[in-house]
N, C-alpha and C positions, 0 to 999 in steps of 0.2 A: 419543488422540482417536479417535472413532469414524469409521467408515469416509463418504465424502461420499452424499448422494443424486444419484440421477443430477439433472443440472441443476443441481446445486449447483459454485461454484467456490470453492474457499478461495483467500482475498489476503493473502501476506505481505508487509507495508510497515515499513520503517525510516527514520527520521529520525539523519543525522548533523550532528551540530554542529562547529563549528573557531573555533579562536578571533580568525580574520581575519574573522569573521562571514562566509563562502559556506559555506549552509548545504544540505545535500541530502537530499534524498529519492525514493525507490523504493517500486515493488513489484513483483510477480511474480502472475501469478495460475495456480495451475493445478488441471486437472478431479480427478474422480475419482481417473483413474489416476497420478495426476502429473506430468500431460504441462503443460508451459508451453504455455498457450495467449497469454498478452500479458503484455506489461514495462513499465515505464517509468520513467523519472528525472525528476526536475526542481531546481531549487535557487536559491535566492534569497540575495541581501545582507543582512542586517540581523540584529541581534544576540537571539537568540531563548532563553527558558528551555527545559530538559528539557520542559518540561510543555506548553509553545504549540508544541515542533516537534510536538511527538507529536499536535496537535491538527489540525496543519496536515498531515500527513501521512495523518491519516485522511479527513480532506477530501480530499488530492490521491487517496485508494486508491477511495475512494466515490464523486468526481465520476467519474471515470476507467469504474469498473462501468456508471456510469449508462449514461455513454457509448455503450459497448461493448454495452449492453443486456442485461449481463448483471441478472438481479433474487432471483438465490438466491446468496448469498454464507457463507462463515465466513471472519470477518475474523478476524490474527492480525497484533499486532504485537510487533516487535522490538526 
């Protein structure tokens, strides 16, 4: 991957699944240098495909930026 611009933060997010349905999700965001700048989890009940965690998790990684106010991103999920 090419090196970030400044202002720009890359968000690593993952979606894990279990089969008791508590399902969770992360990310990480960090700058340039790869300093963690913010974190977070969260994780809900209910029985989810590969494919809607992963959808649900870029929602929680994007509201999350919005948030933070961060508005230059490289999203990468896991």
């Amino acid at each position: 991957m090419e090196p970030l611009d400044i202002g720009t933060v890359k968000v690593n997010c993952d979606a894990r699944i279990r089969e008791d349905n508590r399902n969770g999700f992360g990310m990480v965001v960090r700058d340039l240098n790869s300093a963690i700048m913010a974190s977070g989890s969260a994780w809900c009940c209910s029985s989810l495909s590969p494919e809607e965690a992963k959808a649900i998790v870029v929602i929680f990684a994007l509201s999350g930026m919005l948030e933070l106010g961060f508005q230059s991103l490289v999203l990468e999920i896991d």
